[in-house]
BAVO-138016 format. One record per residue: residue number from 1; residue in three letters; chain; x, y, z of N, C-alpha, C in turn. Coordinates in nm, 2 decimals. Layout:
BEGIN
<zagu><n>NUM</n><res>ALA</res><chain>A</chain><n_xx>X</n_xx><n_yy>Y</n_yy><n_zz>Z</n_zz><ca_xx>X</ca_xx><ca_yy>Y</ca_yy><ca_zz>Z</ca_zz><c_xx>X</c_xx><c_yy>Y</c_yy><c_zz>Z</c_zz></zagu>
...
This chain:
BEGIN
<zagu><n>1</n><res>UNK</res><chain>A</chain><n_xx>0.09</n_xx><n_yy>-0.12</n_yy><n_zz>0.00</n_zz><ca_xx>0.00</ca_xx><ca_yy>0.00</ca_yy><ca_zz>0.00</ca_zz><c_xx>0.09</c_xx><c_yy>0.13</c_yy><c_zz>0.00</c_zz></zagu>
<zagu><n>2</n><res>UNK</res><chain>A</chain><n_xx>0.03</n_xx><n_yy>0.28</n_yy><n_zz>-0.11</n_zz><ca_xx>0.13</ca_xx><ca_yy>0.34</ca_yy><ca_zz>-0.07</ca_zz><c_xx>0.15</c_xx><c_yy>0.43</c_yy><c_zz>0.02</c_zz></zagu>
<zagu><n>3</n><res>UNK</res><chain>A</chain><n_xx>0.08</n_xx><n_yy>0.43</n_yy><n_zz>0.12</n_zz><ca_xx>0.09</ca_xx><ca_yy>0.49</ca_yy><ca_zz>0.25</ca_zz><c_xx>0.18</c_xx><c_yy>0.41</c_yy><c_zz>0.35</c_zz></zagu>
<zagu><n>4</n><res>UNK</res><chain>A</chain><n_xx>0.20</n_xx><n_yy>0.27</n_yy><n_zz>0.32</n_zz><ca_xx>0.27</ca_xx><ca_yy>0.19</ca_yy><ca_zz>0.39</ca_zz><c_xx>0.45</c_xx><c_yy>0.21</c_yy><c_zz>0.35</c_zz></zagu>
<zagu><n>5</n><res>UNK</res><chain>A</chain><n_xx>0.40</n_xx><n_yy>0.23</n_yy><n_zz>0.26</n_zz><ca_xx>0.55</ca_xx><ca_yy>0.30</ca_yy><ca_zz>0.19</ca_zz><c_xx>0.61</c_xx><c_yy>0.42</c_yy><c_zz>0.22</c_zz></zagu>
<zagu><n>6</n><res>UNK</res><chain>A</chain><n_xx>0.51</n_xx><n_yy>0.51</n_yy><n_zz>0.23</n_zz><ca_xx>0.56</ca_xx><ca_yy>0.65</ca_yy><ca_zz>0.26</ca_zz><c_xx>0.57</c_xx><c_yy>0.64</c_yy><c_zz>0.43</c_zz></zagu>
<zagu><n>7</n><res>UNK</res><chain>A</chain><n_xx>0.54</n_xx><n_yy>0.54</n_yy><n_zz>0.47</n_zz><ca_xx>0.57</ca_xx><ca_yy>0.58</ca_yy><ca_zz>0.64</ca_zz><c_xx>0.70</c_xx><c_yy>0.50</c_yy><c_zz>0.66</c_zz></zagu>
<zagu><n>8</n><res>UNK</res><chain>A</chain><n_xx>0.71</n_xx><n_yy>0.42</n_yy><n_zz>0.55</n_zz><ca_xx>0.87</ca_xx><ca_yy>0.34</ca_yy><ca_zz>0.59</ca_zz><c_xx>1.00</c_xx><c_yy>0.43</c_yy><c_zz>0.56</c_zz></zagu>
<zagu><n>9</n><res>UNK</res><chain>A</chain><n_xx>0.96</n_xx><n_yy>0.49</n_yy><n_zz>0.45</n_zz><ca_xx>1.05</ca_xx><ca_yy>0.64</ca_yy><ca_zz>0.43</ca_zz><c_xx>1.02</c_xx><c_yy>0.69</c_yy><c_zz>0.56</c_zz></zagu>
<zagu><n>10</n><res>UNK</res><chain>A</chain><n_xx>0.98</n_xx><n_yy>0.76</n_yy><n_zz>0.58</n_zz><ca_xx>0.95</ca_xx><ca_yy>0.86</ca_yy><ca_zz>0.70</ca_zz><c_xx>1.02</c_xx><c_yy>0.82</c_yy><c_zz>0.81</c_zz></zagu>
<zagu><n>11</n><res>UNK</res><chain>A</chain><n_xx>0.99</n_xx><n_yy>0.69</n_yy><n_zz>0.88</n_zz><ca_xx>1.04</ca_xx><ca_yy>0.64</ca_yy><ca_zz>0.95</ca_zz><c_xx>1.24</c_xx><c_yy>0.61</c_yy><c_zz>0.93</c_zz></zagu>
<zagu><n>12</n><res>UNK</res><chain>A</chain><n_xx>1.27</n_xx><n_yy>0.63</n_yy><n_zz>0.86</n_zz><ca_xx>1.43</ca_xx><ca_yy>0.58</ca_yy><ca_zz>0.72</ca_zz><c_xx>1.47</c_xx><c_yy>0.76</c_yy><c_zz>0.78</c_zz></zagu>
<zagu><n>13</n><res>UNK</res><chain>A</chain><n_xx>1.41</n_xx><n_yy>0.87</n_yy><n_zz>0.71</n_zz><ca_xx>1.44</ca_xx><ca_yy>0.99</ca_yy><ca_zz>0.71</ca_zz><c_xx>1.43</c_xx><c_yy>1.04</c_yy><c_zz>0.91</c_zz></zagu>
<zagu><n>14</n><res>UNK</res><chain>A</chain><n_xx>1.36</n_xx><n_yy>1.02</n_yy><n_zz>0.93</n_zz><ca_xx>1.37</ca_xx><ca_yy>1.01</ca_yy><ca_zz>1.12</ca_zz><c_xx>1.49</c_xx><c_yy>0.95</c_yy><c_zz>1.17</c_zz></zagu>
<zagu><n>15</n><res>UNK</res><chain>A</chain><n_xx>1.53</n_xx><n_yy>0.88</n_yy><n_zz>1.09</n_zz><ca_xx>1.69</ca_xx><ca_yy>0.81</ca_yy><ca_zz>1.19</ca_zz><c_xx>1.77</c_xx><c_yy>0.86</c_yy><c_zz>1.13</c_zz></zagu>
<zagu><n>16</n><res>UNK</res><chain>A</chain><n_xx>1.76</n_xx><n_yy>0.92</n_yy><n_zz>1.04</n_zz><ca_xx>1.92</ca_xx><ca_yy>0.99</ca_yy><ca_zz>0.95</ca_zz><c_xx>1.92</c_xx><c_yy>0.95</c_yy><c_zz>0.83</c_zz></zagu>
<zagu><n>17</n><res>UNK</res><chain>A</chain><n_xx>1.86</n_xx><n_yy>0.85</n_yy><n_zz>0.76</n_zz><ca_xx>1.88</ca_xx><ca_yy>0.79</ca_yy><ca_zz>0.59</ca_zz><c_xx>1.86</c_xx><c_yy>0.94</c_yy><c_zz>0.49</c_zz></zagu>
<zagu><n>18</n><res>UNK</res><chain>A</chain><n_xx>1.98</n_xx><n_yy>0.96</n_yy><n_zz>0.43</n_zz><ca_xx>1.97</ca_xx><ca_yy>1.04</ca_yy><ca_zz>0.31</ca_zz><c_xx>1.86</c_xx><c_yy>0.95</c_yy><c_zz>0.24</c_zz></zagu>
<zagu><n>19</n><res>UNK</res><chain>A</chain><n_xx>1.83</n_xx><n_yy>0.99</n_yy><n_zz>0.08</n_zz><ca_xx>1.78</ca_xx><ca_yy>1.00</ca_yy><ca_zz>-0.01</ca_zz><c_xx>1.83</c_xx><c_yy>0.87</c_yy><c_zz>-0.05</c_zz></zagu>
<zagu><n>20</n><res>UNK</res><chain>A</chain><n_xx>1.98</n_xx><n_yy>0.89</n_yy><n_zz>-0.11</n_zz><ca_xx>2.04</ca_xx><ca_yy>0.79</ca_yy><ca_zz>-0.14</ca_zz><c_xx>2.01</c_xx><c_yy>0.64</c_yy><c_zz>-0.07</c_zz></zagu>
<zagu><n>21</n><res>UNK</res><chain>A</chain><n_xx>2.01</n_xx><n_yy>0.68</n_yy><n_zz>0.06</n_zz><ca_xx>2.01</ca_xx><ca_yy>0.52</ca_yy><ca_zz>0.15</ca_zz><c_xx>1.86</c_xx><c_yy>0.44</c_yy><c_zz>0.14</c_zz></zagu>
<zagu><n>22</n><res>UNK</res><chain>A</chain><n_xx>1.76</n_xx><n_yy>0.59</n_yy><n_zz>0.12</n_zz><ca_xx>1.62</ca_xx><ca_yy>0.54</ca_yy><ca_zz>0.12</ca_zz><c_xx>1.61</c_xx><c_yy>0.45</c_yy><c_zz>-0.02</c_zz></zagu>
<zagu><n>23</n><res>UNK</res><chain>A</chain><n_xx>1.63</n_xx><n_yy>0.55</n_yy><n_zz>-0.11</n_zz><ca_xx>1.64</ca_xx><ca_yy>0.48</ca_yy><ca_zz>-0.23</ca_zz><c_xx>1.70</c_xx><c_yy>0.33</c_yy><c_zz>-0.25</c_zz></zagu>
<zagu><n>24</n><res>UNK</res><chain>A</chain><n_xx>1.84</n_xx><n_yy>0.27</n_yy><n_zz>-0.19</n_zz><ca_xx>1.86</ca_xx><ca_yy>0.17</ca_yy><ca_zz>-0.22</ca_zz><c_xx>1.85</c_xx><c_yy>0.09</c_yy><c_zz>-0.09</c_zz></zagu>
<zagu><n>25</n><res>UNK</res><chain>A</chain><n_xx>1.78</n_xx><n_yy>0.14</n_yy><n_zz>0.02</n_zz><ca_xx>1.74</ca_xx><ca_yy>0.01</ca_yy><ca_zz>0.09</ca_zz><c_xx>1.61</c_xx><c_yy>0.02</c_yy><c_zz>0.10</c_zz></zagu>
<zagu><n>26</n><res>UNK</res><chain>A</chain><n_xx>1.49</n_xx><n_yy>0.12</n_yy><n_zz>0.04</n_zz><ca_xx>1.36</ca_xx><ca_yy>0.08</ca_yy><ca_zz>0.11</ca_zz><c_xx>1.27</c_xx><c_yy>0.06</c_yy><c_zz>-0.07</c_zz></zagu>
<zagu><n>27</n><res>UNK</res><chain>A</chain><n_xx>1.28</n_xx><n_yy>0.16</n_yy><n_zz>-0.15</n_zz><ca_xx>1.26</ca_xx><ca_yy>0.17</ca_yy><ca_zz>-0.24</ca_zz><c_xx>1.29</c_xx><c_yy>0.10</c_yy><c_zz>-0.37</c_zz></zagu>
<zagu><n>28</n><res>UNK</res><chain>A</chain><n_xx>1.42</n_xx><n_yy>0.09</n_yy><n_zz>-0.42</n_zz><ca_xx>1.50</ca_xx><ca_yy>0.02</ca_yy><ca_zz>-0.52</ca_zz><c_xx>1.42</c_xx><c_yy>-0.15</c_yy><c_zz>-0.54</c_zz></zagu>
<zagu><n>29</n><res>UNK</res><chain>A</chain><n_xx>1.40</n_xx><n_yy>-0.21</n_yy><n_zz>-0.45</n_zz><ca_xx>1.35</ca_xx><ca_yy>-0.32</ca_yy><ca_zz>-0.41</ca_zz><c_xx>1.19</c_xx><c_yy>-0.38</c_yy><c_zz>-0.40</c_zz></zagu>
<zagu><n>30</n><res>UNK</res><chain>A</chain><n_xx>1.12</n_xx><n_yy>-0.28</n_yy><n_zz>-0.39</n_zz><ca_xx>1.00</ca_xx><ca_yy>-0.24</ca_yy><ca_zz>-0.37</ca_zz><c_xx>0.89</c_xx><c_yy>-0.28</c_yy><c_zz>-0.49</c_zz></zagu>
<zagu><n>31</n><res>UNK</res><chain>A</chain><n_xx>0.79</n_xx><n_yy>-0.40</n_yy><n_zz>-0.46</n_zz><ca_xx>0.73</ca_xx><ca_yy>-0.44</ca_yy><ca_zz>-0.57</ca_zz><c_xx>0.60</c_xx><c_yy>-0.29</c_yy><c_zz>-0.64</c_zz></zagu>
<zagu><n>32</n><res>UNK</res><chain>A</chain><n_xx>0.60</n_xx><n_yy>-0.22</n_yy><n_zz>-0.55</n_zz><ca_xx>0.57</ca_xx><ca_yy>-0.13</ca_yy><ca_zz>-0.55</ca_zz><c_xx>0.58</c_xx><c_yy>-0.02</c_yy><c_zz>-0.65</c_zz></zagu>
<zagu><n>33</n><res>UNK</res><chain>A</chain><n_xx>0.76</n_xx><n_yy>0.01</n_yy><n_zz>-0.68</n_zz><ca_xx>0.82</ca_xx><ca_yy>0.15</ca_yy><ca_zz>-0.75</ca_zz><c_xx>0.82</c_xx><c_yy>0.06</c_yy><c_zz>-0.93</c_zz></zagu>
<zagu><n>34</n><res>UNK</res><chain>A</chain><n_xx>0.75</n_xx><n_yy>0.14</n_yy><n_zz>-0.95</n_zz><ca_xx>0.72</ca_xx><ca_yy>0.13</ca_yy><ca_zz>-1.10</ca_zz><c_xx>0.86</c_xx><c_yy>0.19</c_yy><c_zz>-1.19</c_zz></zagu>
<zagu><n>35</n><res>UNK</res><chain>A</chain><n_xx>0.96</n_xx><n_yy>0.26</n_yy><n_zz>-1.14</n_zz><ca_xx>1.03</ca_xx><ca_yy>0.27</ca_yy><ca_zz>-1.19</ca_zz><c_xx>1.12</c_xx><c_yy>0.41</c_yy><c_zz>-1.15</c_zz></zagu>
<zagu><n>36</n><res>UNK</res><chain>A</chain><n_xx>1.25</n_xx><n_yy>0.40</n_yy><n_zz>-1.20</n_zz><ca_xx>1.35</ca_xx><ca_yy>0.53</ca_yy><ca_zz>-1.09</ca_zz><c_xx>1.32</c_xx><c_yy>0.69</c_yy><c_zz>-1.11</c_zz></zagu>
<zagu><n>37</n><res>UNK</res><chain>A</chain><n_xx>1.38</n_xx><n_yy>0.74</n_yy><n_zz>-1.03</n_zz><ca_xx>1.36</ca_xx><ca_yy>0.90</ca_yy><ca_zz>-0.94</ca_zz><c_xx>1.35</c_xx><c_yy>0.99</c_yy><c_zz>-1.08</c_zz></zagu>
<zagu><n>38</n><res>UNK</res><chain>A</chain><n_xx>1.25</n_xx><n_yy>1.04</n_yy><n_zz>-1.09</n_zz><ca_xx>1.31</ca_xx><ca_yy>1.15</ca_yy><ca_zz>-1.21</ca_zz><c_xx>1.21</c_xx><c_yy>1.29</c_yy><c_zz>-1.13</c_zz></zagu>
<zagu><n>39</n><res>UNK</res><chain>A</chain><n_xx>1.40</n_xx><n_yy>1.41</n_yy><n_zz>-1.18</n_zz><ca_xx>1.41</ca_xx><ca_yy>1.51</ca_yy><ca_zz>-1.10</ca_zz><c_xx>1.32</c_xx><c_yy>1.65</c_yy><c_zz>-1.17</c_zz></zagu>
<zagu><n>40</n><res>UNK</res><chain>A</chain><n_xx>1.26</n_xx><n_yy>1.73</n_yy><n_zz>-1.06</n_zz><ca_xx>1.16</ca_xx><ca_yy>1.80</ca_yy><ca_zz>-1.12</ca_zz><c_xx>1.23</c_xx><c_yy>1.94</c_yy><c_zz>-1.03</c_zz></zagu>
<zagu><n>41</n><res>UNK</res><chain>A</chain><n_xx>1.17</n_xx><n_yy>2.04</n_yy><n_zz>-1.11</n_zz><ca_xx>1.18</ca_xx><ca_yy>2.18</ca_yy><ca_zz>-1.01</ca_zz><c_xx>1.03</c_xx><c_yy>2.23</c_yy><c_zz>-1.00</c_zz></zagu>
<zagu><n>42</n><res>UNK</res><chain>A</chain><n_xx>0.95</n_xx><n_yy>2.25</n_yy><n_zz>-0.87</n_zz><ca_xx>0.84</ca_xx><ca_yy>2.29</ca_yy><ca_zz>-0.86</ca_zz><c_xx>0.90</c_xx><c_yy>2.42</c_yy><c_zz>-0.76</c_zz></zagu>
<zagu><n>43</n><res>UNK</res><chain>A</chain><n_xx>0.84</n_xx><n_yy>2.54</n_yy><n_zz>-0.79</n_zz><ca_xx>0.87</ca_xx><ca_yy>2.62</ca_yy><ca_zz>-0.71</ca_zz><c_xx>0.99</c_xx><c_yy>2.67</c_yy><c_zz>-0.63</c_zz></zagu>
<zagu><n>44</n><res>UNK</res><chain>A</chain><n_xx>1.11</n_xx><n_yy>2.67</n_yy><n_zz>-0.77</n_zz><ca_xx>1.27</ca_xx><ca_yy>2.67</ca_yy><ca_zz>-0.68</ca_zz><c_xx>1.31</c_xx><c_yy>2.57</c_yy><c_zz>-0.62</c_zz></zagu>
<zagu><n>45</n><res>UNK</res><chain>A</chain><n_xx>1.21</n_xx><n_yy>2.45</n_yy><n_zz>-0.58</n_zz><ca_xx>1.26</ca_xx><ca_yy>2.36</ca_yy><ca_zz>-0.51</ca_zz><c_xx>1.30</c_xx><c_yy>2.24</c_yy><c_zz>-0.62</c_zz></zagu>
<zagu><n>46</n><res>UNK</res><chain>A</chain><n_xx>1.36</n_xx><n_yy>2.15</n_yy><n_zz>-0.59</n_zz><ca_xx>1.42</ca_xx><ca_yy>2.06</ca_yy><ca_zz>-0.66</ca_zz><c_xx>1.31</c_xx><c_yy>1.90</c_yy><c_zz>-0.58</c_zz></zagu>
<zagu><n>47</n><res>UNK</res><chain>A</chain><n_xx>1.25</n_xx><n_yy>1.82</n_yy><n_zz>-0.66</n_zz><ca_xx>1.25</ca_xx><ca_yy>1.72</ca_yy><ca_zz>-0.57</ca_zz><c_xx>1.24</c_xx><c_yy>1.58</c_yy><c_zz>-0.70</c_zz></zagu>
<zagu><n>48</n><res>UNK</res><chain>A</chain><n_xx>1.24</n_xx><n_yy>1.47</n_yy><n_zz>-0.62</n_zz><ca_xx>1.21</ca_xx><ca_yy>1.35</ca_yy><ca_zz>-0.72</ca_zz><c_xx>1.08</c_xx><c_yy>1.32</c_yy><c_zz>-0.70</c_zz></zagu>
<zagu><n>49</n><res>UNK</res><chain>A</chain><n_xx>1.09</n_xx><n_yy>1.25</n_yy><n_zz>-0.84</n_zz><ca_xx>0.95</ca_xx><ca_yy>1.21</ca_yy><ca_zz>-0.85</ca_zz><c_xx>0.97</c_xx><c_yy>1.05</c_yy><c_zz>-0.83</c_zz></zagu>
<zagu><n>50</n><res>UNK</res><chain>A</chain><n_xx>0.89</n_xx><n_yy>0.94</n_yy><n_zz>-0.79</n_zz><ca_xx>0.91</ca_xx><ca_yy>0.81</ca_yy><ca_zz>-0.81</ca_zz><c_xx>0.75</c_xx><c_yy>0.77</c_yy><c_zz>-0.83</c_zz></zagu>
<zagu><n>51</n><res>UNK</res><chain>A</chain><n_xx>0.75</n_xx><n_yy>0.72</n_yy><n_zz>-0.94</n_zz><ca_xx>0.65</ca_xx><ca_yy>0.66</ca_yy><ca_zz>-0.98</ca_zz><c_xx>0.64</c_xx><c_yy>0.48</c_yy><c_zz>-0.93</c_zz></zagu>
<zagu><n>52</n><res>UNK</res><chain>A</chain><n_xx>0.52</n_xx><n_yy>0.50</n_yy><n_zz>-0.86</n_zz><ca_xx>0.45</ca_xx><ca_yy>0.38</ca_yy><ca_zz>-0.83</ca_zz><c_xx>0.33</c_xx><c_yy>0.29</c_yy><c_zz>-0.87</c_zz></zagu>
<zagu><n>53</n><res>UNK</res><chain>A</chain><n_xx>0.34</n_xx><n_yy>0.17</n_yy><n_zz>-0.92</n_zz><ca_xx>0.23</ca_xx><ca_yy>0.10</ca_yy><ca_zz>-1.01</ca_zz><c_xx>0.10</c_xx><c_yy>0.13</c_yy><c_zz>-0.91</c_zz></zagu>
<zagu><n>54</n><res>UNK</res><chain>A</chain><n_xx>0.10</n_xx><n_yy>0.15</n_yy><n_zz>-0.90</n_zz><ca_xx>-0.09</ca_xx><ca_yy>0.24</ca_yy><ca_zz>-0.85</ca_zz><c_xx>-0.08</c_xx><c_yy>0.34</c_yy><c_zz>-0.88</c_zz></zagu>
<zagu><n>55</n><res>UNK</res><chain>A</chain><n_xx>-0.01</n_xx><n_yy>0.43</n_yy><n_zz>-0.92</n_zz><ca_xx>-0.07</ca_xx><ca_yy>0.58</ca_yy><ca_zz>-0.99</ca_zz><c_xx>-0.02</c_xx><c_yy>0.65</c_yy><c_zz>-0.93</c_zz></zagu>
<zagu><n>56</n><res>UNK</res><chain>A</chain><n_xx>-0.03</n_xx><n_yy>0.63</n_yy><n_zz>-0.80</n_zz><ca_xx>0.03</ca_xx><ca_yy>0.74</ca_yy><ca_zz>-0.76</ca_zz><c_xx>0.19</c_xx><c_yy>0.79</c_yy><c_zz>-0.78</c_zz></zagu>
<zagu><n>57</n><res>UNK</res><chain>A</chain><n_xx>0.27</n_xx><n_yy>0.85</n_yy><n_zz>-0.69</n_zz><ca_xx>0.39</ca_xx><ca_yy>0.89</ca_yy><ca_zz>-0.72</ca_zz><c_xx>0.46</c_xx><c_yy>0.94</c_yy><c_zz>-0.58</c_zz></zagu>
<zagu><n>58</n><res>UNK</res><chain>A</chain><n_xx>0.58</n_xx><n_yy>0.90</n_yy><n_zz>-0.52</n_zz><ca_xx>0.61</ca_xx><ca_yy>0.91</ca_yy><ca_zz>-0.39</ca_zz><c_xx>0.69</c_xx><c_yy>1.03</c_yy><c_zz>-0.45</c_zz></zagu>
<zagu><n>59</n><res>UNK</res><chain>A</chain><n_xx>0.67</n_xx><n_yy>1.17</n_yy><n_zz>-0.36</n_zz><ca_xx>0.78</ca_xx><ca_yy>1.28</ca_yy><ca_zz>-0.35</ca_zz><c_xx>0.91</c_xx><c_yy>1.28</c_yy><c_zz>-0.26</c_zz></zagu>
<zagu><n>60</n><res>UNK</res><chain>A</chain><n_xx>1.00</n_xx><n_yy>1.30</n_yy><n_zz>-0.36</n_zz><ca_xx>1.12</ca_xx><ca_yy>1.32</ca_yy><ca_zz>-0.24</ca_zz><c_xx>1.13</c_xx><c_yy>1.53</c_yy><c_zz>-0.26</c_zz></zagu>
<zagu><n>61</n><res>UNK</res><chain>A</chain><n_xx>1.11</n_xx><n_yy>1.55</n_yy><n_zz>-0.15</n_zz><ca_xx>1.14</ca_xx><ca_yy>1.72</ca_yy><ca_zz>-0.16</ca_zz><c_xx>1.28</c_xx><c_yy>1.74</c_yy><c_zz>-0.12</c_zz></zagu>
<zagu><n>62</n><res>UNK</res><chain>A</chain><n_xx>1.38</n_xx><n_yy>1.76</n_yy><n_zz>-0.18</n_zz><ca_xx>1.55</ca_xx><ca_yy>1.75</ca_yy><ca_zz>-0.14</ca_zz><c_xx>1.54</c_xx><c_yy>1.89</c_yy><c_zz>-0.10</c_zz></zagu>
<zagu><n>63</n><res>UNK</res><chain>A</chain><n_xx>1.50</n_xx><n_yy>1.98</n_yy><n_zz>-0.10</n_zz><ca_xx>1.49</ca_xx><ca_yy>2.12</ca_yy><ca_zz>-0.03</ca_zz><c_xx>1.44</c_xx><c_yy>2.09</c_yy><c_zz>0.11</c_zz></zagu>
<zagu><n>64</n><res>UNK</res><chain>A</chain><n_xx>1.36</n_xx><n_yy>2.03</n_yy><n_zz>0.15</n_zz><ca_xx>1.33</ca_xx><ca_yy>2.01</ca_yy><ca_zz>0.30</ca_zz><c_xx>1.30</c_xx><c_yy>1.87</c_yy><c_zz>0.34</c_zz></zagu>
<zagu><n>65</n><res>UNK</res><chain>A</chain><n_xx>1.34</n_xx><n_yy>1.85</n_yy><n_zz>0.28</n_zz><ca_xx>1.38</ca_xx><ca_yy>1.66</ca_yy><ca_zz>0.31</ca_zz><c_xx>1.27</c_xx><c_yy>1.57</c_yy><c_zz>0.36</c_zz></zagu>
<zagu><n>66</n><res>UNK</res><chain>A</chain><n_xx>1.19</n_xx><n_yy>1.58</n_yy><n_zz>0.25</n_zz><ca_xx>1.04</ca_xx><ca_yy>1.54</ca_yy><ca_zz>0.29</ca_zz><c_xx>0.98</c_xx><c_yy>1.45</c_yy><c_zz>0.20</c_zz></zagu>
<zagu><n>67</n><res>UNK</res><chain>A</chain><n_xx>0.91</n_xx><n_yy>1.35</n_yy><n_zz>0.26</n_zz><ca_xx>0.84</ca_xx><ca_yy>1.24</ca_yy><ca_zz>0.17</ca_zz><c_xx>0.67</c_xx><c_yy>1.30</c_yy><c_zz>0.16</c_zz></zagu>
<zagu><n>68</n><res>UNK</res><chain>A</chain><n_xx>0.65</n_xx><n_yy>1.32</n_yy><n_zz>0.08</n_zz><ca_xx>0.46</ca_xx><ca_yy>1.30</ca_yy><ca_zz>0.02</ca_zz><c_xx>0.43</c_xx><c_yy>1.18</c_yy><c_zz>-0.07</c_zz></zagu>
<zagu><n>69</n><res>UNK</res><chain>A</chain><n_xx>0.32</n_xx><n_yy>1.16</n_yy><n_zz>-0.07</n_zz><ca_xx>0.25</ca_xx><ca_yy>1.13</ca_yy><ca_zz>-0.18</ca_zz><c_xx>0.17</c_xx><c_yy>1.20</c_yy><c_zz>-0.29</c_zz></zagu>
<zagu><n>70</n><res>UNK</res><chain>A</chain><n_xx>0.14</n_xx><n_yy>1.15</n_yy><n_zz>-0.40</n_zz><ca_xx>0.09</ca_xx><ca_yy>1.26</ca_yy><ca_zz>-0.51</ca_zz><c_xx>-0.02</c_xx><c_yy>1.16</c_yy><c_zz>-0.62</c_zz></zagu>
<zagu><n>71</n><res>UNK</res><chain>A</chain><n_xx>-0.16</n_xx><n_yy>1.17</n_yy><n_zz>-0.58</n_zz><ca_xx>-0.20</ca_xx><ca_yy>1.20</ca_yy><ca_zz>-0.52</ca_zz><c_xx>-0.23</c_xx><c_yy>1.14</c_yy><c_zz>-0.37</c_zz></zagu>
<zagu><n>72</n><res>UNK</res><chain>A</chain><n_xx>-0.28</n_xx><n_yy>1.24</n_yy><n_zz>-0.24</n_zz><ca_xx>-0.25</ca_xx><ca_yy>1.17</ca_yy><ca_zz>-0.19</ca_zz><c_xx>-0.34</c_xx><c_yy>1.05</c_yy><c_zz>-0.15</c_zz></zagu>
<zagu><n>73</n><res>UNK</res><chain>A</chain><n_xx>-0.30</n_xx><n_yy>1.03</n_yy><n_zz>-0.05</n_zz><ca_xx>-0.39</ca_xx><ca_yy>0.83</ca_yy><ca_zz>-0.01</ca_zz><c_xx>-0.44</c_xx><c_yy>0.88</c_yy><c_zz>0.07</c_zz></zagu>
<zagu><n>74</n><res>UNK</res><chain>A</chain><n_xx>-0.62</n_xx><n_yy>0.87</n_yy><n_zz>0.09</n_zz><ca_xx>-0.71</ca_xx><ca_yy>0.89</ca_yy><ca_zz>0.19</ca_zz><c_xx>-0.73</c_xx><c_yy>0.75</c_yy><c_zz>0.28</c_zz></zagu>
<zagu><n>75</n><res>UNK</res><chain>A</chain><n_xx>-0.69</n_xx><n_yy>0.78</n_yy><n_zz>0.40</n_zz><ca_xx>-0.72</ca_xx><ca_yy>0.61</ca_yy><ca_zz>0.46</ca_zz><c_xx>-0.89</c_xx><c_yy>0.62</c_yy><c_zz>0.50</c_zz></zagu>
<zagu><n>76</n><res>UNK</res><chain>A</chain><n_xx>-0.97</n_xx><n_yy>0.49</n_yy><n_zz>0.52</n_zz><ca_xx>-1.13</ca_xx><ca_yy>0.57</ca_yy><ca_zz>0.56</ca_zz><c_xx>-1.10</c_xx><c_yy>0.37</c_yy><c_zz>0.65</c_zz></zagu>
């Protein structure tokens, strides 16, 4: 699920994991990531995009070192 995903980053980026570390230990591996990081500029900021076979797309924001989803996952 990709909420399950975005909290295993989260939890990755809380202990210290750069980008790089999340990428090849939580991500890279992940039956999940439909395929690798491609880099965007929204708003002066820089972040990655990672596309995931459900549609959606996990944000890495490298300006404030932050995981989203796009769109996001409503839990009910």
């Amino acid at each position: 699920m990709p909420s399950d995903l975005l909290r295993r980053c989260l939890v990755a980026r809380t202990a210290g994991a750069d980008f790089p570390t999340v990428w090849q230990t939580i991500l890279r591996g992940d039956p999940l990531v439909a395929g690798i990081p491609r880099q965007t500029i929204t708003e002066d900021r820089a972040q990655l995009e990672i596309p995931l076979v459900t549609g959606h797309q996990l944000i890495y924001d490298s300006t404030r070192k932050e995981y989203t989803l796009w769109p996001s996952v409503q839990r009910t």
